[in-house]
DRENDO-876902 format. One line per 8 residues: for each residue x, y, z of N, C-alpha, C, O. Coordinates in steps of 0.02 Angstrom, whole numbers, plus 50000, padded with zeros to 5 digits. Layout:
N
X Y Z X Y Z X Y Z X Y Z; ...
//
This chain:
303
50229 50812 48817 50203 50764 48865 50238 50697 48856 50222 50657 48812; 50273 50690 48886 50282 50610 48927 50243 50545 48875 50186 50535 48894; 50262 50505 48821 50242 50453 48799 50213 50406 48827 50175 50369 48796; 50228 50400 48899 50201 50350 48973 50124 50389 48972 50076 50355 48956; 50117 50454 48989 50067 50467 48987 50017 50447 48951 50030 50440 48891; 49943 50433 48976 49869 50425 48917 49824 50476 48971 49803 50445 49020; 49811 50525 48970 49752 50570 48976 49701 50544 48935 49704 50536 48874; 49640 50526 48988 49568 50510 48963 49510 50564 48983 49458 50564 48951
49523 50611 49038 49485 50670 49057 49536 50722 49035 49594 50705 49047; 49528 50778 49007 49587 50808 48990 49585 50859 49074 49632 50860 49114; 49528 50891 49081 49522 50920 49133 49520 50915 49191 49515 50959 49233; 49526 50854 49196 49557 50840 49278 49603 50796 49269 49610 50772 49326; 49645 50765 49230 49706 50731 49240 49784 50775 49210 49844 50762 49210; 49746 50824 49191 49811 50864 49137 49846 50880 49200 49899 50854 49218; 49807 50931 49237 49850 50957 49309 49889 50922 49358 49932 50944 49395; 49855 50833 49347 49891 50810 49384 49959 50771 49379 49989 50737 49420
49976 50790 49300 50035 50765 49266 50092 50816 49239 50075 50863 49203; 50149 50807 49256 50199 50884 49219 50211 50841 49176 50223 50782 49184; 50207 50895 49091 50246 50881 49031 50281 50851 49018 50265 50803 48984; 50368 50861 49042 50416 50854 49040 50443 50804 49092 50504 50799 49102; 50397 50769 49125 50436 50728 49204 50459 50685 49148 50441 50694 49090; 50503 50633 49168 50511 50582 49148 50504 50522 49203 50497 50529 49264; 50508 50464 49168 50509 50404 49236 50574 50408 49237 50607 50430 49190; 50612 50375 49317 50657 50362 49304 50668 50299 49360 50641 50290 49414
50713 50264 49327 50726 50186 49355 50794 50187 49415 50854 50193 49403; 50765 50179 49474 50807 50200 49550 50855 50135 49570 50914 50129 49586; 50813 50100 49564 50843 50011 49587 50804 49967 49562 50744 49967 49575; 50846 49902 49500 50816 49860 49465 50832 49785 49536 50854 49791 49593; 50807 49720 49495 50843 49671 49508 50800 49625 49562 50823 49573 49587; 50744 49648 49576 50705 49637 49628 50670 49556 49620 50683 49533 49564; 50640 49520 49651 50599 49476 49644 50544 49502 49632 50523 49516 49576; 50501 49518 49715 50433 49565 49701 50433 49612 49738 50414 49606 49797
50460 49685 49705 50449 49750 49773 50393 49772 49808 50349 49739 49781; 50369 49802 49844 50292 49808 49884 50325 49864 49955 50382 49876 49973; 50274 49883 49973 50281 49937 50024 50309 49968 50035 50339 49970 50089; 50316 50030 49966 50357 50097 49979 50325 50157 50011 50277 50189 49989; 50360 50165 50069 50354 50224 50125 50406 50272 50112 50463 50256 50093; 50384 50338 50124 50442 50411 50121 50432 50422 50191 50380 50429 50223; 50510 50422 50213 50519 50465 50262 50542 50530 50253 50600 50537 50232; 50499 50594 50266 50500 50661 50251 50549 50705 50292 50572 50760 50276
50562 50662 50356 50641 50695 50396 50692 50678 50361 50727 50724 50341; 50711 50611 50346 50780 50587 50315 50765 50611 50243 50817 50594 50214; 50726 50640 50197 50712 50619 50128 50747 50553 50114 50806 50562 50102; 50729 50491 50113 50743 50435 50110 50661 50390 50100 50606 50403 50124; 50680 50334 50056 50611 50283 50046 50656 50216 50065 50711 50197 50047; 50604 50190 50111 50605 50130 50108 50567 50061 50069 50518 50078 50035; 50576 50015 50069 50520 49969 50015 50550 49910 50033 50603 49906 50063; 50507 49856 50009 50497 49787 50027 50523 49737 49971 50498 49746 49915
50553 49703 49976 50577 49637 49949 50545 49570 49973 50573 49531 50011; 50481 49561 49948 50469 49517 50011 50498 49434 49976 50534 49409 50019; 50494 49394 49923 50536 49345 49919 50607 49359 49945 50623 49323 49993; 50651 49398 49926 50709 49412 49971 50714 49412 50038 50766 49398 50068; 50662 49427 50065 50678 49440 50154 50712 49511 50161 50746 49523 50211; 50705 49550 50121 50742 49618 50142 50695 49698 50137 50658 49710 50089; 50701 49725 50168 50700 49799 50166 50741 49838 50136 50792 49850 50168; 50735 49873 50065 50787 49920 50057 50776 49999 50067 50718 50019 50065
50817 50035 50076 50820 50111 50091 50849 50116 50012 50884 50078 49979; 50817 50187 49993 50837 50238 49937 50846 50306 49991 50811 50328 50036; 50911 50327 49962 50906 50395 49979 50953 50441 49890 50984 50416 49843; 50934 50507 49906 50947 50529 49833 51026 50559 49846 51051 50590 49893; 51049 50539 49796 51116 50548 49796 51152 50486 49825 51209 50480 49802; 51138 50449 49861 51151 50397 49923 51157 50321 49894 51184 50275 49926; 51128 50315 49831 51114 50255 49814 51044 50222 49840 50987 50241 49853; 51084 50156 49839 51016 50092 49885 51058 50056 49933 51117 50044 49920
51031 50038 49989 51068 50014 50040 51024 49965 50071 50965 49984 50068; 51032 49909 50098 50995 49831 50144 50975 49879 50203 51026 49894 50234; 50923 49907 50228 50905 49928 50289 50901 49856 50328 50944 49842 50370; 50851 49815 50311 50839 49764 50368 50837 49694 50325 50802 49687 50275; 50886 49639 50354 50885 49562 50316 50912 49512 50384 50967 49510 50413; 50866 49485 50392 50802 49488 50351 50774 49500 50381 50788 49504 50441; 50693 49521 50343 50651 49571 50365 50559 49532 50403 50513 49558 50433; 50571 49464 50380 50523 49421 50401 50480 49437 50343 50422 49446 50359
50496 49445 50267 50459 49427 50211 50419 49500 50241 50358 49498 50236; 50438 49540 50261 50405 49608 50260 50362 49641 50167 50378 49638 50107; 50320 49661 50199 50273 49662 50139 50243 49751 50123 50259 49788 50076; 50196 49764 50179 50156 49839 50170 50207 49907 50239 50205 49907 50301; 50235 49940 50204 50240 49978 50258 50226 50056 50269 50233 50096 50223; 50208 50071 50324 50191 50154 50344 50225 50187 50393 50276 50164 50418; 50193 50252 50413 50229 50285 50478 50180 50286 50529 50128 50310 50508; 50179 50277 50562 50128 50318 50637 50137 50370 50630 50178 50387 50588
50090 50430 50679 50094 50499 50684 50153 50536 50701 50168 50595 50689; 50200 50467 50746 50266 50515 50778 50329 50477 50738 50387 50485 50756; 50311 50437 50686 50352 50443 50617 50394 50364 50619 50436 50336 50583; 50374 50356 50652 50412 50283 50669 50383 50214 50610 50326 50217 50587; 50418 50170 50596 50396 50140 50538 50349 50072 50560 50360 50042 50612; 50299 50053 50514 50231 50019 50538 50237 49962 50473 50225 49965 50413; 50257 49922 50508 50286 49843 50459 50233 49794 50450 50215 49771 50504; 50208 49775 50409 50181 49712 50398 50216 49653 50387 50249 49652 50335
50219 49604 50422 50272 49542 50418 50248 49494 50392 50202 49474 50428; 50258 49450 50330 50212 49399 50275 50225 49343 50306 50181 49301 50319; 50305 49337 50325 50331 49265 50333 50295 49254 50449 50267 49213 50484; 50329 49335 50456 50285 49306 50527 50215 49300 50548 50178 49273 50589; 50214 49336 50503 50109 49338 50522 50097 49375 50575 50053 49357 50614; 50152 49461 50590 50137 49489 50628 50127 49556 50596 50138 49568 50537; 50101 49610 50652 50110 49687 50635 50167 49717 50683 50163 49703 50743; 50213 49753 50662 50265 49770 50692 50287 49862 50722 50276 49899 50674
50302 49886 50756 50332 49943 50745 50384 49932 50755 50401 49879 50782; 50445 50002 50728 50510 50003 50730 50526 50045 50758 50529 50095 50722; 50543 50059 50826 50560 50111 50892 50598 50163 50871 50589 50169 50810; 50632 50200 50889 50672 50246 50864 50740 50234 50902 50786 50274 50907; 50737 50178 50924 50825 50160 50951 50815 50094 50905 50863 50059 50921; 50778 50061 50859 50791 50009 50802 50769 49964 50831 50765 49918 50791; 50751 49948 50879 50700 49897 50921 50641 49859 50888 50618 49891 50841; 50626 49830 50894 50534 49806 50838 50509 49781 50912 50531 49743 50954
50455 49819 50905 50388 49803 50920 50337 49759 50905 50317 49777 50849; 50303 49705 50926 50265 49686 50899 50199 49714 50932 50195 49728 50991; 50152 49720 50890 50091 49757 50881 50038 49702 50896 50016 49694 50953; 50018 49666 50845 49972 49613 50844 50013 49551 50807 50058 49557 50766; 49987 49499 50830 50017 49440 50797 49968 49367 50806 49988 49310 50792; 49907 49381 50830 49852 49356 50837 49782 49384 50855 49775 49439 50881; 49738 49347 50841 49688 49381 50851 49634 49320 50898 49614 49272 50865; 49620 49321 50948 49574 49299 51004 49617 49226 50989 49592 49182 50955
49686 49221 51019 49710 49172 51048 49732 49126 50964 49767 49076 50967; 49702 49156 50883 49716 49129 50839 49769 49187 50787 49767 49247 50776; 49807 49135 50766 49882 49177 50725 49856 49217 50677 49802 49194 50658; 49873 49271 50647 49866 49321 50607 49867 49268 50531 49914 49228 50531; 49821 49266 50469 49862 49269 50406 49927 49269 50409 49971 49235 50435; 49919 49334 50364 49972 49346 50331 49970 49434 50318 49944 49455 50267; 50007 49493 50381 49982 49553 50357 50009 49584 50295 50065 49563 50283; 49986 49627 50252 49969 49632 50202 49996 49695 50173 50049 49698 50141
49947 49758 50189 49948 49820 50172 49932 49868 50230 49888 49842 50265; 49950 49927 50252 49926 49967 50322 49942 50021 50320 50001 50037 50317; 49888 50066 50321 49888 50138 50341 49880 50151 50422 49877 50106 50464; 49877 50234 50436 49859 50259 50502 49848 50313 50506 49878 50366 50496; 49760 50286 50535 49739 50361 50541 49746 50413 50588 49785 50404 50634; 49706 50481 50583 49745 50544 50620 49716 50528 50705 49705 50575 50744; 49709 50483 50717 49680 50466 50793 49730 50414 50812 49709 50373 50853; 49791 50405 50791 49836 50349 50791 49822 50267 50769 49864 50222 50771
49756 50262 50750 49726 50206 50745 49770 50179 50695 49792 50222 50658; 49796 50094 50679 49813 50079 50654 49744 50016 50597 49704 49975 50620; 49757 50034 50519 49716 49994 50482 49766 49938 50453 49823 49955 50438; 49744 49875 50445 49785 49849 50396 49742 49777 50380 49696 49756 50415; 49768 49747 50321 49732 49684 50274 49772 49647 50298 49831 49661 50309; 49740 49587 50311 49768 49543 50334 49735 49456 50296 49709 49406 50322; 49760 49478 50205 49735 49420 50166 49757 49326 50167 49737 49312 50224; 49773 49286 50149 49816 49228 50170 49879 49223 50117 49913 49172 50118
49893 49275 50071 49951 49259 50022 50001 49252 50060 50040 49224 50021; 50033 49258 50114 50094 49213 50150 50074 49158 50151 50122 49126 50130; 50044 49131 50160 50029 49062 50184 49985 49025 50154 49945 48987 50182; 49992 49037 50086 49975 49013 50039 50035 48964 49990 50021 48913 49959; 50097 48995 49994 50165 48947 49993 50222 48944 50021 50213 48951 50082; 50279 48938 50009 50336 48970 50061 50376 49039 49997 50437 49044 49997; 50345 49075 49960 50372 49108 49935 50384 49181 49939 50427 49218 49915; 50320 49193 49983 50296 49272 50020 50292 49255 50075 50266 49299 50109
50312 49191 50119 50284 49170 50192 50312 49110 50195 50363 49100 50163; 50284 49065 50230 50281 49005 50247 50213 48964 50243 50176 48973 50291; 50198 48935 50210 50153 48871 50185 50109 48844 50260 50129 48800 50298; 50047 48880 50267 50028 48846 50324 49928 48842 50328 49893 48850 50278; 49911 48833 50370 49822 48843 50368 49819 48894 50381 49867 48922 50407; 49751 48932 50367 49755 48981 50411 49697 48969 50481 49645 48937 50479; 49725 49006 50539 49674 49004 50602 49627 49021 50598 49580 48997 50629; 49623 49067 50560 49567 49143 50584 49524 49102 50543 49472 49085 50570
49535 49079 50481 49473 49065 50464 49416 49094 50385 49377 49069 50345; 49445 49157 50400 49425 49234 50354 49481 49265 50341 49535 49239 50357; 49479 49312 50317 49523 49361 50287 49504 49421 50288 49466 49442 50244; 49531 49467 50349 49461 49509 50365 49522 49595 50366 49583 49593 50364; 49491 49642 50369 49523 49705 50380 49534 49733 50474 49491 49761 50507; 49581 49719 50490 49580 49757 50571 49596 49832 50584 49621 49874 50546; 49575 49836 50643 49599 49914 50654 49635 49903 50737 49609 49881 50789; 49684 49923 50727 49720 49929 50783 49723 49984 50824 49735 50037 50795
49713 49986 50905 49721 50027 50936 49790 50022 50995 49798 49984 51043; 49831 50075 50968 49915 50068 50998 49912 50099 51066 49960 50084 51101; 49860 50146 51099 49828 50158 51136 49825 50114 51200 49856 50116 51254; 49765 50063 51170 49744 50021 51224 49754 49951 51186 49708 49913 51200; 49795 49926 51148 49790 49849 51109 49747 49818 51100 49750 49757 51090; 49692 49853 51100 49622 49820 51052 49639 49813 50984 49661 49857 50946; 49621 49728 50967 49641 49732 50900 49543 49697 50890 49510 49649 50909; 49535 49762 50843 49444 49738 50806 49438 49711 50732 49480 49730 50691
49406 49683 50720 49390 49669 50629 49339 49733 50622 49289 49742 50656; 49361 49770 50576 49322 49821 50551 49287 49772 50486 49231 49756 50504; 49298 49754 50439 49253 49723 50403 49291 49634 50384 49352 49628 50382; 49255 49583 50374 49271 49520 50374 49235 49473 50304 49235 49414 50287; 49204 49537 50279 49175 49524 50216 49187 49537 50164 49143 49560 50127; 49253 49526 50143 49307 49525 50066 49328 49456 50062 49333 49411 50104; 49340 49461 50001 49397 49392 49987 49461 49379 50011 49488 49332 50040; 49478 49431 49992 49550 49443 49988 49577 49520 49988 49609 49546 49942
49559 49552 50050 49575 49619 50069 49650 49632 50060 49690 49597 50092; 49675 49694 50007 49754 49696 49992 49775 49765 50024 49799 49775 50080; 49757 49820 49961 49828 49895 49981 49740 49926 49989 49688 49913 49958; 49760 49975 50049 49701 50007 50078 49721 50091 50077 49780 50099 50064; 49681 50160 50090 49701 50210 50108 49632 50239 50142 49582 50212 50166; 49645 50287 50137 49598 50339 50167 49577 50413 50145 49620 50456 50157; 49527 50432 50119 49491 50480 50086 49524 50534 50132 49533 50526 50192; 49544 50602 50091 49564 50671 50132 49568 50685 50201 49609 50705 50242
49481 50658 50197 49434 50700 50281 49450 50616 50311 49452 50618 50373; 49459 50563 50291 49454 50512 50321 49375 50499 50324 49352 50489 50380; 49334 50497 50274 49268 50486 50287 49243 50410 50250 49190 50379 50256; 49302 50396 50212 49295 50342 50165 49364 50298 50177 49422 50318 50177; 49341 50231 50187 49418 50214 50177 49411 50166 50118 49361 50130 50116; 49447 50164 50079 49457 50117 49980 49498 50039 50015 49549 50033 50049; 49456 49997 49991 49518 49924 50013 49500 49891 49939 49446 49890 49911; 49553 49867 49922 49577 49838 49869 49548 49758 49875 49587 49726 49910
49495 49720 49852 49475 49627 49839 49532 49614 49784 49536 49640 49728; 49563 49580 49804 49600 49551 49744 49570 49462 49747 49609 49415 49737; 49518 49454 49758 49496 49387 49753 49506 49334 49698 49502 49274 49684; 49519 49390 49680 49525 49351 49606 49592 49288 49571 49585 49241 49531; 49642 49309 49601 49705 49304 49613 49688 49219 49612 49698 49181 49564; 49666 49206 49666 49649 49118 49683 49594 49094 49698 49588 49044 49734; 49540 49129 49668 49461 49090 49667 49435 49122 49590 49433 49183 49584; 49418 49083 49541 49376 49078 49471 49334 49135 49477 49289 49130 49519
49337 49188 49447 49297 49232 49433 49260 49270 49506 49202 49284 49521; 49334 49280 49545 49328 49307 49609 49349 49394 49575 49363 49417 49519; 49342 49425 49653 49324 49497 49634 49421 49532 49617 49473 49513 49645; 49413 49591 49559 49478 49614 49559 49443 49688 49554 49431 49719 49503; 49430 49706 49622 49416 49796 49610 49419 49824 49702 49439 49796 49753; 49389 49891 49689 49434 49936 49752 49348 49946 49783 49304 49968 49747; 49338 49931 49836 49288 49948 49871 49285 50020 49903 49339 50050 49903; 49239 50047 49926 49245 50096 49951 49191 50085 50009 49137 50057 49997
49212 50113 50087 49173 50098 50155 49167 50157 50183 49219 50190 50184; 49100 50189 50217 49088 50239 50269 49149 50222 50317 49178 50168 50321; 49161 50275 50349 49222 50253 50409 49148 50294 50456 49122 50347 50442; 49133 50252 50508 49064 50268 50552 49099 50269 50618 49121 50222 50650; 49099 50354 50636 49140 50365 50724 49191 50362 50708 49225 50389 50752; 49220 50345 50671 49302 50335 50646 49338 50248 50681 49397 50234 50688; 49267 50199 50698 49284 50148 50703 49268 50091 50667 49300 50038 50674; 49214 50098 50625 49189 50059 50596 49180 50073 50540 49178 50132 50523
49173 50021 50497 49142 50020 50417 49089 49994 50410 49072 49941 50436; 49042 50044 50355 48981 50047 50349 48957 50039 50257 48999 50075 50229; 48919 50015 50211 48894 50033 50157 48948 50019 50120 48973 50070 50097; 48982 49960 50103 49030 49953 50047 49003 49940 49989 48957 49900 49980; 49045 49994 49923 49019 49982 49876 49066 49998 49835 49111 50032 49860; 49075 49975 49738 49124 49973 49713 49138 50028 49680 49102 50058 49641; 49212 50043 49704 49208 50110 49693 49271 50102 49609 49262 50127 49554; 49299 50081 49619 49331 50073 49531 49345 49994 49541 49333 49957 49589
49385 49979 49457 49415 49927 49443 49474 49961 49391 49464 50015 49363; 49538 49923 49380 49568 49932 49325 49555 49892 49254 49546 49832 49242; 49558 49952 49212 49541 49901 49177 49601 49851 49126 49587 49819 49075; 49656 49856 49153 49716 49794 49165 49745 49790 49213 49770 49835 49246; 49744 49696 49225 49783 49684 49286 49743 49700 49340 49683 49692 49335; 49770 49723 49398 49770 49689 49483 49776 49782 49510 49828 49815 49503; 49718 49808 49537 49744 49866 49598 49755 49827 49663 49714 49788 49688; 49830 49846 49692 49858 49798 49716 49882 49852 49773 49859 49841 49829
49917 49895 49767 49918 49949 49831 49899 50019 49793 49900 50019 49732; 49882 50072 49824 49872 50127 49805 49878 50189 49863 49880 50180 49923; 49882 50254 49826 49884 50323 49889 49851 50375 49853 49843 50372 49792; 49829 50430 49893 49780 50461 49889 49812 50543 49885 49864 50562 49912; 49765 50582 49846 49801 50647 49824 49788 50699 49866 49748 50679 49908; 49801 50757 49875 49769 50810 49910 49681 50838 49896 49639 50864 49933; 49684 50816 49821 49628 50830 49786 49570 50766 49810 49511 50785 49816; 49583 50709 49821 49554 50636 49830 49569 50595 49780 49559 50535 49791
49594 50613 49717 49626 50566 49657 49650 50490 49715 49666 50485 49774; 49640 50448 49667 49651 50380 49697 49703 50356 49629 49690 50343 49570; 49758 50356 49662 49814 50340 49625 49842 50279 49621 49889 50281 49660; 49839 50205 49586 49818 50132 49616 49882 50105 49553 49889 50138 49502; 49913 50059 49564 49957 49985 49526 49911 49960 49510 49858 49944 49536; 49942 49955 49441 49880 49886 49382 49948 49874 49344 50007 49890 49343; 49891 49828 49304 49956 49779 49270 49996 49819 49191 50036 49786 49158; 49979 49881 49173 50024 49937 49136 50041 49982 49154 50064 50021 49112
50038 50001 49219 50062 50048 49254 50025 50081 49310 50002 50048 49357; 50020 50136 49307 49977 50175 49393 49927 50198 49350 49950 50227 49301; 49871 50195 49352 49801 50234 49320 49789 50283 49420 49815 50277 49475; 49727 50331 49385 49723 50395 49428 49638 50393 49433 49606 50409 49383; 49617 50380 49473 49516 50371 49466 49533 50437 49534 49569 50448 49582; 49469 50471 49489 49452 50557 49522 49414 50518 49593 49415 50457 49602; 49387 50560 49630 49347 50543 49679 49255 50514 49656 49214 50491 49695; 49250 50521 49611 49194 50490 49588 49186 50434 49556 49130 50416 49540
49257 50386 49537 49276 50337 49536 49291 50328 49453 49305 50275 49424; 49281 50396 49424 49300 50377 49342 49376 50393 49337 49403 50443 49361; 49411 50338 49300 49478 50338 49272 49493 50396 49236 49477 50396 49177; 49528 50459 49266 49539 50494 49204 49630 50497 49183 49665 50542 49159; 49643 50439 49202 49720 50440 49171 49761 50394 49178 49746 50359 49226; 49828 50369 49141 49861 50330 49165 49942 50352 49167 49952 50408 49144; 49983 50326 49184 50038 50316 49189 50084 50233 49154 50099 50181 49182; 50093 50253 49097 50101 50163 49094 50208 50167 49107 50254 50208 49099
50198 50089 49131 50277 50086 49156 50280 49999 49123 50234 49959 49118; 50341 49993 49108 50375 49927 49059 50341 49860 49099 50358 49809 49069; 50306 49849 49149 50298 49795 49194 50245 49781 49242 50220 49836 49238; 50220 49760 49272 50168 49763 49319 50179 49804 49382 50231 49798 49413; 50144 49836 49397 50142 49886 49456 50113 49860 49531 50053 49850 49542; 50160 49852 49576 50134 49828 49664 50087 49871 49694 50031 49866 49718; 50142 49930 49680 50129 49990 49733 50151 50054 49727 50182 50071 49677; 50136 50106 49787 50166 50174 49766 50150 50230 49810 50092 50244 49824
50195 50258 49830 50196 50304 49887 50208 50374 49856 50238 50377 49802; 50184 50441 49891 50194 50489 49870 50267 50535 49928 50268 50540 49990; 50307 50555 49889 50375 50566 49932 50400 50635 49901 50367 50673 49867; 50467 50640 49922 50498 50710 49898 50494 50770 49926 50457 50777 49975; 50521 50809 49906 50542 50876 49953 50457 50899 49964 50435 50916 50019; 50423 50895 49913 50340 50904 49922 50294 50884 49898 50246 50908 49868; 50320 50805 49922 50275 50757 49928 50216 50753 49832 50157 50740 49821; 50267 50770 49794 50243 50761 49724 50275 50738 49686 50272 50761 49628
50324 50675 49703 50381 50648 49669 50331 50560 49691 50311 50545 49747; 50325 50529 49646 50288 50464 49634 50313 50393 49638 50297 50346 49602; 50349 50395 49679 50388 50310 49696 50348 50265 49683 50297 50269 49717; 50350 50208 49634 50334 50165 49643 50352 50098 49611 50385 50085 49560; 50334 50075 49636 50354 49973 49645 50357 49937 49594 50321 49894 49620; 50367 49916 49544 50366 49846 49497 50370 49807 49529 50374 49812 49590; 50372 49743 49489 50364 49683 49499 50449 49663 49525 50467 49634 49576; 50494 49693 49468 50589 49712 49489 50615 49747 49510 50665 49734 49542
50586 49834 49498 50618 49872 49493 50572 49942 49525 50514 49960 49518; 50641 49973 49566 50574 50053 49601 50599 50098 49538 50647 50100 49499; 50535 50137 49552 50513 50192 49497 50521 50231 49530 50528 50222 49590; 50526 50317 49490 50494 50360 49508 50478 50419 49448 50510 50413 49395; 50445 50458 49451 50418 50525 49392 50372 50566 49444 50326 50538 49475; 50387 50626 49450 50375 50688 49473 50307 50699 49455 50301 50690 49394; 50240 50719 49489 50180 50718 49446 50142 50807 49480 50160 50848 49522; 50105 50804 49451 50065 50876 49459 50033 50892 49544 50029 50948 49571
50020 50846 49565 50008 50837 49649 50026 50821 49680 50076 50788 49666; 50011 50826 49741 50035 50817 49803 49990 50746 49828 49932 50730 49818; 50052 50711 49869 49997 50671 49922 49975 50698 49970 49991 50756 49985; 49926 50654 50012 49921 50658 50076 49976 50658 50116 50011 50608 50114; 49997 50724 50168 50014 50719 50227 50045 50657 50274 50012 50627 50316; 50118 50645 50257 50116 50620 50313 50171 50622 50335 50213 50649 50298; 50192 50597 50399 50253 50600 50445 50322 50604 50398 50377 50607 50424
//
């Protein structure tokens, strides 16, 4: 077993770790990496530089290559259902798509006539609905953003409909809403308070919300914490394992919210996407540098 490894349940974290993976270090040199997405047609990951202003692509064998610079302090990114890439922009304070002739879309970029934050982190669920956090860390200095007030007021979670451009606040009652996902069936969705970050003994743990009709959130309650550092983005297993960045590496909380494992890595952990020929290869983010180590599961499904 892997020295990175700490098994704390033996029986439900053993399976979800191979022996022999090792970590291995893809691309160093970073400021702060954040929003690694797999695209499962190209086998290729993309991820975020957001002090840089850039997007980089990994592909295997291929190296690392500048997909997009600059990227508008791009921060959380995903796919839609028909695979196209779903941008959070820090420095613009928008939500973006990326067409399939390289076009950007803008999605939302205000909300009732007032400017977005700063978007954040964003999934999408199997109804095309788009979720995403929309906390004020852009615009909190010019280092992830640009230095500004914010409109809105709150710092609230939206759900986007690409459909009909309803943009709703599904919940407006966090501090500081960060990396979000969604339970198997989609019956739960996990959002990350990192309140803590810039208010005295503000909240640092992962909520968990009814998803009610599949539009609303209902009954939040705390569903883990790490116990080092910041859960800051996270993704979800075939099993429901909640696979989350803290400040020694990726820890693994079962669906009942007990920690049964960790992953420790040399540095603080952003984020982390599940990728690879089947989707059981573990990308993820430092603070400099992308990771990756091969693990016992699979993610969730996606484009």
């Amino acid at each position: 077993m892997s020295p990175a490894v700490e098994i704390i349940d033996y029986q439900r974290f053993r399976p979800c770790v191979v022996g022999n993976a090792r970590i291995e270090v893809l691309h160093t040199g970073m400021l702060w990496a954040e929003g690694p997405v797999w695209f499962a047609d190209g086998q290729y990951l993309l991820w975020s530089d957001i002090p840089a202003d850039r997007i980089y692509r990994w592909c295997e064998g291929g190296g690392v290559s500048v997909f997009r610079s600059p990227s508008n302090n791009a921060n959380g990114n995903t796919r839609d259902r028909q695979g196209r890439l779903i941008t959070c922009e820090s420095g613009a304070r928008r939500l973006t798509r990326t067409e399939y002739d390289g076009t950007i879309t803008v999605l939302a970029d205000q909300y009732r006539g007032r400017r977005l934050n700063s978007p954040n982190d964003v999934v999408v669920k199997s109804d095309d609905t788009i979720w995403f956090t929309d906390p004020d860390y852009g615009i909190l200095s010019d280092y992830t953003g640009t230095k500004a007030e914010s409109e809105l007021g709150f710092r609230p979670v939206f759900r986007y409909d690409p459909k009909t451009g309803d943009l709703a606040i599904a919940t407006d009652r966090m501090v500081r809403p960060n990396g979000l996902a969604f339970s198997p069936d989609e019956s739960i969705l996990y959002v990350a308070d990192t309140g803590g970050s810039h208010q005295q003994g503000g909240p640092f743990h992962i909520l968990a919300f009814d998803v009610v009709e599949g539009r609303t959130l209902a009954n939040p309650r705390i569903f883990a914490k790490p116990d080092v550092g910041v859960s800051d983005g996270f993704r979800i297993d075939e099993d429901g394992n909640l696979w989350t960045s803290a400040g020694d590496g990726v820890h693994c909380f079962a669906p009942d919210g007990a920690l049964i494992g960790k992953i420790r890595f040399p540095e603080v952990i952003s984020n982390l996407t599940f990728g690879g020929v089947r989707r059981s290869r573990l990308f993820v983010t430092g603070a400099s540098t992308l990771y990756s180590i091969f693990v016992g599961r699979r993610g969730i499904q996606t484009p």
